[in-house]
N, C-alpha and C positions, 0 to 999 in steps of 0.2 A: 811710869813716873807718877806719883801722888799729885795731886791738884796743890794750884800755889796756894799758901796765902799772900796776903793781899793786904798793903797799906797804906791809905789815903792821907795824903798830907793835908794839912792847915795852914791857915797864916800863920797863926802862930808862930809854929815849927820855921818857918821859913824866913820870913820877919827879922829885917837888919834895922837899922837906924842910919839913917844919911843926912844929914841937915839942908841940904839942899832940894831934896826931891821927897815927896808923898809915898808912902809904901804899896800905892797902884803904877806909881813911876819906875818902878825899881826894875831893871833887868836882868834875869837869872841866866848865866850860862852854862849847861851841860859840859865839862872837860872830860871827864872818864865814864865809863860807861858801870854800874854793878857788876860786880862778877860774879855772881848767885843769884840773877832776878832779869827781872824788865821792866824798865822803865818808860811809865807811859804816862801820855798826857789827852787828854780828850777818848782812851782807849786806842790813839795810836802811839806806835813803839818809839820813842826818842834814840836818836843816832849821836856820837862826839861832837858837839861843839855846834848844838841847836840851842835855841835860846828862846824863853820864857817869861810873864810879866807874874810877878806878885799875885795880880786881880785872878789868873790862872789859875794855880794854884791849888785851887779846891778840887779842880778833874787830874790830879798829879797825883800818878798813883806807882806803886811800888809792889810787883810781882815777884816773892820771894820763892824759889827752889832749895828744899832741903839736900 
């Protein structure tokens, strides 16, 4: 199997608007998992229905399989 690439998310990319809460408030839930890749955070693998702050985000990375 060829080595993945590999894609680092940003605020940006992630970045809702809520009126109530700061964009380090925000809580992100994993529901489905990729079906081409793995998804990880800090370098470890995220499982369904783990969940994640905004402020994270920058170690959320995305292991794609061709």
């Amino acid at each position: 199997m060829p080595p993945a690439l590999t894609n680092t998310f940003t605020i940006n990319e992630l970045e809702i608007q809520d009126s109530d809460n700061a964009p380090a408030e925000l809580i992100y839930t994993l529901v489905t998992l990729p079906q081409h890749g793995i998804l990880k955070l800090n370098n470890v693998k995220l499982t369904s229905w783990k969940y994640f702050y905004t402020i994270g985000c920058q170690q959320l990375t995305l292991e794609i399989y061709p």
